[in-house]
C-alpha distance (Angstrom), angle and dihedral (degrees) to the residues before:
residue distance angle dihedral
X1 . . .
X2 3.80 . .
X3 4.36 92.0 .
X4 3.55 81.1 50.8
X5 3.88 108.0 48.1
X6 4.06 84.2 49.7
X7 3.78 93.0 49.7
X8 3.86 88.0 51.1
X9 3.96 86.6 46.6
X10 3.44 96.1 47.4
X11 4.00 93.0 54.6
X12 3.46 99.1 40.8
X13 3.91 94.8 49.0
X14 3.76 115.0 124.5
X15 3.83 116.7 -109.0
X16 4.12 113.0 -122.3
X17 3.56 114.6 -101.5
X18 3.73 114.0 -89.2
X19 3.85 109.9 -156.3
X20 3.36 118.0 81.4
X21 4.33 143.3 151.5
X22 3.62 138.7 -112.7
X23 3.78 116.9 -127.9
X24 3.70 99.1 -139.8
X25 4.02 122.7 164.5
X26 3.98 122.0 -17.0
X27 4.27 88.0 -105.5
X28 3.81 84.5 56.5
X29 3.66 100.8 26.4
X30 4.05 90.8 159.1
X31 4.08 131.3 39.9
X32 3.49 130.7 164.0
X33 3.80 119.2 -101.0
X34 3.38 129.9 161.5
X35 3.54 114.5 -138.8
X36 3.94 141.2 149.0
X37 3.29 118.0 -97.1
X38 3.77 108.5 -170.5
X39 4.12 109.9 54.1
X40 3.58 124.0 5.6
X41 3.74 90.9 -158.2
X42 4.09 105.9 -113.1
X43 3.47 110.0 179.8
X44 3.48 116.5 -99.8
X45 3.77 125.0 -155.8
X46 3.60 124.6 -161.2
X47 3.94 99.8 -157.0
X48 4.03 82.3 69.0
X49 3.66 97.3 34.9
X50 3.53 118.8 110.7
X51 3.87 108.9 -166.5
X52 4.09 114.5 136.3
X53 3.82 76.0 -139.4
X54 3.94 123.0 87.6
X55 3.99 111.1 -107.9
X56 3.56 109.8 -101.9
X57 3.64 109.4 -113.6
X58 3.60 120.1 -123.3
X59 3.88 89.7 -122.7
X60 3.78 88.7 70.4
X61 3.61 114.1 110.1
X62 3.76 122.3 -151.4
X63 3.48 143.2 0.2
X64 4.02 93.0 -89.5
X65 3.88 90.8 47.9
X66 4.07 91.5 49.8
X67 3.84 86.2 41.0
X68 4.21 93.1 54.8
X69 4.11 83.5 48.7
X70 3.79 90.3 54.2
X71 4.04 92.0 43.3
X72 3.92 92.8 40.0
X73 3.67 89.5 53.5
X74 4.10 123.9 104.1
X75 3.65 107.4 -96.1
X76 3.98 121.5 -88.3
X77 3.62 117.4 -84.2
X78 3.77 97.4 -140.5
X79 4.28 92.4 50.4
X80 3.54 141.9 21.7
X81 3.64 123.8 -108.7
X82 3.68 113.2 -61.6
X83 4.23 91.0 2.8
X84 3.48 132.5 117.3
X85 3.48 119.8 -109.3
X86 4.24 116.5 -119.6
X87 3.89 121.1 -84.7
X88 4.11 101.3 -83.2
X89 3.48 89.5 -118.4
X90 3.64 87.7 63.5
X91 3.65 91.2 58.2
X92 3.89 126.2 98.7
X93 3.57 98.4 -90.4
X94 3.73 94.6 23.6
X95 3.94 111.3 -144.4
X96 3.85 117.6 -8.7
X97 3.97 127.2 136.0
X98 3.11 94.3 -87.6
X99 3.96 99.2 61.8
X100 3.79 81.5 54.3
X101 4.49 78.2 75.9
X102 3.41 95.2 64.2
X103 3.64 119.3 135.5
X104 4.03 80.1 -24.8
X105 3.91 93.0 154.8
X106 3.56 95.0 52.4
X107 3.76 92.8 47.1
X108 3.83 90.0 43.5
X109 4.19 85.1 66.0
X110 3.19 108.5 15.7
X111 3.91 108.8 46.1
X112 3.65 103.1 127.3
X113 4.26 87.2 55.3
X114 3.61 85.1 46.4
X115 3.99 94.6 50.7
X116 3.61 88.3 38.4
X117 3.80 95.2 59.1
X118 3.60 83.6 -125.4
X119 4.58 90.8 117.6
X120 4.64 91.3 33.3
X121 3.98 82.6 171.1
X122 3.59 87.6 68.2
X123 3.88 108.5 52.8
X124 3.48 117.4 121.1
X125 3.46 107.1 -153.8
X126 4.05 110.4 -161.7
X127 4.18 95.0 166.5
X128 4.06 120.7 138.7
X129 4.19 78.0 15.1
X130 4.34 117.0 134.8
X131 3.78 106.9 -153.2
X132 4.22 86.9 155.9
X133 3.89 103.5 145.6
X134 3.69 94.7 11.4
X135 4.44 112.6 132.9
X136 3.94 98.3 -131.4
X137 3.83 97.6 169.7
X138 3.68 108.9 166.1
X139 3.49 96.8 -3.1
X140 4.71 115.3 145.9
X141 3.57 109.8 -124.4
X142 4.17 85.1 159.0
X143 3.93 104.1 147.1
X144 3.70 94.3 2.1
X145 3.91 130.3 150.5
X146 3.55 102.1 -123.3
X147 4.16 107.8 152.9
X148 3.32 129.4 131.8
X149 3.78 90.2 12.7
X150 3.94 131.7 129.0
X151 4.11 118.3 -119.5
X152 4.07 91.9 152.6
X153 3.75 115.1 157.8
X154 4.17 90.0 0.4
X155 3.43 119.3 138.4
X156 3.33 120.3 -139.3
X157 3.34 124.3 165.8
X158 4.14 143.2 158.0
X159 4.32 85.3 18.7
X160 3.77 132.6 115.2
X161 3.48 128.8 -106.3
X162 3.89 104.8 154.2
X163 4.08 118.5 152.4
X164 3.42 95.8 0.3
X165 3.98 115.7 127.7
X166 3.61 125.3 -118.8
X167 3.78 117.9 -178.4
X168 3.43 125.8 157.0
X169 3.41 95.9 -8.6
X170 4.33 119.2 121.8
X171 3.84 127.5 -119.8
X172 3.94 99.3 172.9
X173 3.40 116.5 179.0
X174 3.87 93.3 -11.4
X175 3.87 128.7 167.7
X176 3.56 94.2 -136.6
X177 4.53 86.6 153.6
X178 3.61 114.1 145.0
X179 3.76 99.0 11.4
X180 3.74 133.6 131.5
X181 4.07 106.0 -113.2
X182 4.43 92.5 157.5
X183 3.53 106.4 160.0
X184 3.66 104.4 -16.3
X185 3.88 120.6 148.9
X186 3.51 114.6 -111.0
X187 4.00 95.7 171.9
X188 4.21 103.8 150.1
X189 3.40 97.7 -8.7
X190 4.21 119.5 149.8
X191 4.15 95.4 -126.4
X192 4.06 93.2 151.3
X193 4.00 109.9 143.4
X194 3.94 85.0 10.5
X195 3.69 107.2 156.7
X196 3.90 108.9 -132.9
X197 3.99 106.7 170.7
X198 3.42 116.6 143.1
X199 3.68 91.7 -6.8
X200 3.90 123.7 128.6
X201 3.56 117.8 -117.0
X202 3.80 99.2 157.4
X203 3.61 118.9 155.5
X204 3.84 79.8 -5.1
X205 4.07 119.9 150.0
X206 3.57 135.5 -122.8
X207 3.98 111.5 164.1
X208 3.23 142.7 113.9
X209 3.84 125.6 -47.4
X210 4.14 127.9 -133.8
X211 3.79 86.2 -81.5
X212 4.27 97.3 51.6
X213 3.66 89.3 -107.2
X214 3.89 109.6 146.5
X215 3.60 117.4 -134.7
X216 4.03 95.3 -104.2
X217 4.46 106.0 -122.7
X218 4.12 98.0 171.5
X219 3.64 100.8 140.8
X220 4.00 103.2 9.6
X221 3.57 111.1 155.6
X222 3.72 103.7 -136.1
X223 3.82 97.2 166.9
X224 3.79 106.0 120.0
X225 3.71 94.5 13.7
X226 4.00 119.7 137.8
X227 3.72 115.5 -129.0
X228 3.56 133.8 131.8
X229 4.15 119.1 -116.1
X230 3.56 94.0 -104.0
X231 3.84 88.5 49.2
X232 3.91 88.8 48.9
X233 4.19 90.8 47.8
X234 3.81 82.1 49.1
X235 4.01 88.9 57.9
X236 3.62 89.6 42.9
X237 3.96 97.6 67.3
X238 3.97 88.4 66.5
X239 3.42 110.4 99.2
X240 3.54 96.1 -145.0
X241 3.41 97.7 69.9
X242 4.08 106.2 110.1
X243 3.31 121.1 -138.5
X244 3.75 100.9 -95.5
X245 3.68 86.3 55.1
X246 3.79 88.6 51.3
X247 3.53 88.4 59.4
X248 3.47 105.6 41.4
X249 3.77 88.7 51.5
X250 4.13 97.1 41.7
X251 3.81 101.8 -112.9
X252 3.51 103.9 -171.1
């Protein structure tokens, strides 16, 4: 009964919304651009991937037949059935690139499942982990647990990151440009001097955390970035934003 209530979920889940805009210049803070906002398409290779679940062939058609591959599949060997697997830094080896792999494919596909809680086998949980400095071009954090970690001076660019939650954690003076940030939670996060061009941030968060702590946006580059106007009104009510940010983004 449980396969088949995630099955059902997994074909019935809504698709991301797919029109969004390009902040460009602080005259013309907001243009219309249509652009996906789920996956961005990075190529994934399977002779680097390391998912305990079999790579889902190209062949397969369909969320529900990809789902029944994932389900069919022997269980992970880093969690039971329907667990979550230990913090990465709990992991031999603790938190290297190449923990960032983990269960990549089914995170590539399946991120709002993964997000959801709906796939627990597939978490990747990256909290209490220091990546600052680390080059994580193209890397897929999609559905990831990434709060109160520390990605300072990282760059990370032309990767996926979409649903995954980010509070409290630090991302000062990132290169985040040309990365796929849709709907992640921001909430107290340390983004100043974060470099946002070309990046998606639709739908994306950056409020307070459980403690009133506004995610801190002095210095965000927002030039380039895609995000609706209500998205970029929703950035405006932080009061960290600085002026040239206000502008950029439209603040009214």
């Amino acid at each position: 009964a449980l396969y088949s209530a995630m099955v059902f979920a997994m074909a019935t889940s809504p698709a991301p919304p797919t029109v969004t805009s390009r902040v460009v210049t602080p005259r013309r803070a907001i243009r219309s651009n249509a652009r996906a906002g789920g996956t961005r398409g990075v190529a994934v290779s399977s002779s680097t991937d390391r998912d305990c679940f079999p790579s889902t062939s190209s062949k397969v058609f369909g969320t529900v037949a990809a789902g029944l591959v994932l389900l069919a599949s022997p269980p992970c060997c880093l969690a039971e059935p329907g667990q979550r697997p230990p913090p990465v830094a709990e992991m031999p080896g603790g938190c290297t690139l190449e923990a960032l792999d983990l269960f990549r494919e089914t995170r590539a596909k399946f991120s709002l499942e993964v997000a959801s809680g709906a796939l627990p086998e597939a978490v990747l949980d990256l909290s209490r982990c220091d990546y600052t400095g680390f080059v994580m071009d193209g890397k897929v954090l999609s559905g990831a647990i990434a709060s109160n970690a520390k990605f300072d001076d990282v760059t990370f660019t032309g990767g996926e990151m979409s649903r995954a939650k980010a509070i409290g954690s630090s991302f000062v003076n990132a290169n985040l440009s040309s990365t796929n940030f849709f709907a992640v939670d921001f909430a107290g996060s340390d983004l100043r001097n974060a470099n946002f061009d070309n990046a998606i941030v639709t739908n994306a968060r950056f409020g307070k955390d459980k403690g009133n702590n506004w995610a801190n946006l002095a210095g965000v580059n927002w030039e380039g970035a895609l995000l609706s106007s209500s998205d970029a009104q929703r950035v405006c009510e932080n009061p960290t934003v600085d002026e040239y940010g206000k502008a950029v983004l439209g603040c009214r």
